[in-house]
C-alpha positions as CSV (number, residue, x, y, z in Angstrom):
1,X,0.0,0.0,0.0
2,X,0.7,3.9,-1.0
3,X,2.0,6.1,1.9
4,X,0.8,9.4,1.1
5,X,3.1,12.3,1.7
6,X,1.2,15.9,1.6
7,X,3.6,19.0,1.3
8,X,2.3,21.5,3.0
9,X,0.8,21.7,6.3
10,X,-1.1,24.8,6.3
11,X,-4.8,25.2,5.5
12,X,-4.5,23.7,2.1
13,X,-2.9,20.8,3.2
14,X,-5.4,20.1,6.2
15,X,-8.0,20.6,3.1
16,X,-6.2,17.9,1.0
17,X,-6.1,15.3,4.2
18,X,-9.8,15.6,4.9
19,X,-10.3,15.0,1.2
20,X,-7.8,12.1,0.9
21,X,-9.4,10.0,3.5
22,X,-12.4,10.1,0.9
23,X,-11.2,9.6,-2.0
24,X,-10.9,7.1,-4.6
25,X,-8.5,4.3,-3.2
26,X,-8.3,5.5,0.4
27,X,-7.7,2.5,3.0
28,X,-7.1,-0.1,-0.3
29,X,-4.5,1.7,-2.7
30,X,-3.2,4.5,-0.5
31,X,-3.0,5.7,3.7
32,X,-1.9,9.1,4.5
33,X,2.0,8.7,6.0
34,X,2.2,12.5,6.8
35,X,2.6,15.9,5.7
36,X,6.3,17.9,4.8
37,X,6.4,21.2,5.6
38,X,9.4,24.3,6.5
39,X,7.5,25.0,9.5
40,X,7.8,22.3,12.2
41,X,4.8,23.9,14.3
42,X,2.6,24.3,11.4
43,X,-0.1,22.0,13.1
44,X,0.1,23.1,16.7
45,X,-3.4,24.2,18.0
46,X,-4.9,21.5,15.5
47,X,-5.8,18.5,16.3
48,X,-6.8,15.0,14.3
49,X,-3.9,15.2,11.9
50,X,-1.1,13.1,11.1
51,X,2.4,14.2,12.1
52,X,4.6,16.6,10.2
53,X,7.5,13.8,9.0
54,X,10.3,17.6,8.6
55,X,10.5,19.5,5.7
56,X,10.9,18.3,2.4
57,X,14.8,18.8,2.0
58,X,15.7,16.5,5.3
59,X,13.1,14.4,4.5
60,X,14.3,10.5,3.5
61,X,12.1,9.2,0.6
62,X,10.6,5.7,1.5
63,X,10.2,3.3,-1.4
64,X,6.2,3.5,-1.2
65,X,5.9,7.1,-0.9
66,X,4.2,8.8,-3.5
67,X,3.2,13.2,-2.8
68,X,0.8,15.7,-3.5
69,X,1.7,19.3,-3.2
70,X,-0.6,21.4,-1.1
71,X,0.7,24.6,-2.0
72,X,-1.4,27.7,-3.1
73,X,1.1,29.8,-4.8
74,X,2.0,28.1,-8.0
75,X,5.2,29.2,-8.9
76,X,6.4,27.6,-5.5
77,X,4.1,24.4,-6.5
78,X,6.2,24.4,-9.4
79,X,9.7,24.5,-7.6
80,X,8.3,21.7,-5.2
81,X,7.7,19.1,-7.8
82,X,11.1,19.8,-9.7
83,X,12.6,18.8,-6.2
84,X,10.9,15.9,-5.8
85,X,11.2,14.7,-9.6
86,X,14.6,15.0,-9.2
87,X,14.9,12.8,-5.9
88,X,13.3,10.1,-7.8
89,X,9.7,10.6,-6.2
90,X,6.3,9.8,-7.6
91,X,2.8,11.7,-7.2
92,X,-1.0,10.3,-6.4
93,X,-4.0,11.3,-7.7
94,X,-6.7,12.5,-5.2
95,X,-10.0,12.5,-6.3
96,X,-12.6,13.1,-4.0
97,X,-16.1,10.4,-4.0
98,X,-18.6,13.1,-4.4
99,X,-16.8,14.1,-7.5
100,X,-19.1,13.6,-10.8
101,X,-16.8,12.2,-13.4
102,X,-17.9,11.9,-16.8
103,X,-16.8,9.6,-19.9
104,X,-13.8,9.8,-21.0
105,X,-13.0,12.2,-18.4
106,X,-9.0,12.7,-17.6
107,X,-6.9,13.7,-14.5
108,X,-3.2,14.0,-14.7
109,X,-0.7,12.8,-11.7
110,X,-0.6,14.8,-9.0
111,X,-3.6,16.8,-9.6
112,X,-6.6,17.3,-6.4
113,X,-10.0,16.7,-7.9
114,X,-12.2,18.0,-4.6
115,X,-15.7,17.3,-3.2
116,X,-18.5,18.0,-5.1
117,X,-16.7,18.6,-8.3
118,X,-18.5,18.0,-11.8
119,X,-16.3,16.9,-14.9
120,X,-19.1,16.6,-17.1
121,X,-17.7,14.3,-20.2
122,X,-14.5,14.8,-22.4
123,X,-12.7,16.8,-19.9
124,X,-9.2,16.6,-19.9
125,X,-6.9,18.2,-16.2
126,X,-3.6,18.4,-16.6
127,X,-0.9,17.5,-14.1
128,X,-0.6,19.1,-10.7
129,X,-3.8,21.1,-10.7
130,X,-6.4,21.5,-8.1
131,X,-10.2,21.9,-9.0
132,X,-11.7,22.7,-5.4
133,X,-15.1,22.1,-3.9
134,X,-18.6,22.7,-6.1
135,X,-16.7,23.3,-9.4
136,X,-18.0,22.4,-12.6
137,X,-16.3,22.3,-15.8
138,X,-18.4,21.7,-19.3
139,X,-17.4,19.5,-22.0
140,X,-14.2,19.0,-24.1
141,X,-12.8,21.7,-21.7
142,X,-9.0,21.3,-21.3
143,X,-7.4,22.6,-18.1
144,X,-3.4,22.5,-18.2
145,X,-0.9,21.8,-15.7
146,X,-0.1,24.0,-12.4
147,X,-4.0,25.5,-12.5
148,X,-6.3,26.4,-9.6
149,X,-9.7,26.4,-9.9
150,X,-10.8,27.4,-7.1
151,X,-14.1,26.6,-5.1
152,X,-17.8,26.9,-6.9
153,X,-16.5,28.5,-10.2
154,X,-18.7,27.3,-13.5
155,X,-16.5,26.5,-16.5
156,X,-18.9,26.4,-20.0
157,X,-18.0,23.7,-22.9
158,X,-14.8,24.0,-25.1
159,X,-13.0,26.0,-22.8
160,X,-9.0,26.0,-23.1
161,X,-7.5,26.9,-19.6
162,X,-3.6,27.4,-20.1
163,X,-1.0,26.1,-17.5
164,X,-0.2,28.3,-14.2
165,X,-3.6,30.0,-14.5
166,X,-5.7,30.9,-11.2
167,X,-9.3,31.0,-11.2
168,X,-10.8,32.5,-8.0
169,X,-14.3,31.7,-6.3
170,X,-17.5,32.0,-7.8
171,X,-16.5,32.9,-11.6
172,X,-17.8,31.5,-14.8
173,X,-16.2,31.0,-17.8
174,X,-18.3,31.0,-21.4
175,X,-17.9,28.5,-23.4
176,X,-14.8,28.4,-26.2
177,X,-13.4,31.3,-24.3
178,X,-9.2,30.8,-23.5
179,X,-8.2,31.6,-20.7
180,X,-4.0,32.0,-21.6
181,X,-0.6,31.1,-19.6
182,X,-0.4,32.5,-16.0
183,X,-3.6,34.5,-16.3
184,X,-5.7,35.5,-13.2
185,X,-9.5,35.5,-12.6
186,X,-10.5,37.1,-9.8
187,X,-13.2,36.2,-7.7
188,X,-17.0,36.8,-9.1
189,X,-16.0,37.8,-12.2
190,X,-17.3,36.4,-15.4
191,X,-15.6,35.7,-18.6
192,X,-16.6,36.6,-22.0
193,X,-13.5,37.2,-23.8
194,X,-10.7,35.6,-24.3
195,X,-7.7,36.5,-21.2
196,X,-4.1,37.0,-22.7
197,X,-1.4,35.7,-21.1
198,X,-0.4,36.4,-17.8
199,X,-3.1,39.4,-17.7
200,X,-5.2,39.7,-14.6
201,X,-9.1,40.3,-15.7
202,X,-11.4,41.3,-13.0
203,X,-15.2,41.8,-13.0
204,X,-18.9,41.4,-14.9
205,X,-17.8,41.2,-17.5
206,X,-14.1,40.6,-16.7
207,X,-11.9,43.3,-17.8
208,X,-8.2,43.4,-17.3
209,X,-7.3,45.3,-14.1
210,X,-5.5,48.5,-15.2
């Protein structure tokens, strides 16, 4: 059996544990081993988790380990997976039960599918990207690598969402809009155009902020 490493103890990572003990596998492909983390007190005044194992630099691989990052800022989501790619170390999967997956429906490594999440049919999410709680994401969309979708956001049919971009709470994207490289939604906004990359678009409807 999977011992699952989480990087990052903060509120994220408590997130991704309280998912991972209902997802897909949990107690028959995988058990949560732990989570890494710079800060040794990161859990004090919480209580219920698993122990911090030390910070992912000191931190001896075991043969069964595989990781997800729990990391909001994606740049340093970025730097954490080069590190452990480059010790040799594998990543899980965690998709929640309550998720709604659809035909043909696909989630790359290392990527948090959360509770209540809709991938409706020919949805393709790329590697190490989180899709948080009440999402829903149309059709033939295809979300790249290193994205955040964050919680109750409504993504139309045919959308193309680049690598590194953040969508906050509550926004929709039309369908066949692109939303480009390292581009930011912000919260409550709605998308009818397409964003640029690494633009920042704000507001109903989204404009870019000046």
């Amino acid at each position: 059996m999977k011992r699952l490493v989480i990087v990052g103890a903060g509120g994220f990572g408590r997130e991704m544990f309280a998912a991972a003990r209902e997802a897909f596998g949990y107690g028959e492909d995988f058990i949560v081993a732990g989570f890494l983390d710079d800060n040794p007190h990161a859990l004090d005044g919480f209580s219920g988790y698993p122990q911090i194992l030390g910070s992912l630099s000191d931190y001896e691989f075991c043969e069964d380990d595989v990781f997800i990052t729990a990391v909001g800022s994606i740049p340093v989501r970025r730097k954490i997976v080069a590190q452990i790619e480059a010790r040799g170390g594998s990543f899980a999967t965690i998709i929640h039960r309550s998720a709604v997956i659809g035909p043909n429906v696909a989630v790359g490594e290392g990527s948090f599918i959360a509770p209540n999440v809709s991938l409706t049919a020919d949805v393709v999410v790329g590697k190490h990207t989180s899709v948080f709680h009440n999402t829903s994401i149309g059709h033939d969309t295809i979300v790249g690598d290193f994205a955040h979708i964050y919680a109750q956001c409504s993504v139309g049919g045919s959308v193309r969402i680049a690598s590194g971009v953040n969508i906050y709470p509550g926004s929709v994207v039309t369908p066949r809009r692109k939303v480009c490289e390292d581009a930011v939604v912000g919260a409550l906004s709605a998308v009818f155009a397409d964003v640029p990359p690494r633009v920042t678009v704000l507001g109903n409807p989204a404009a870019p902020l000046s």
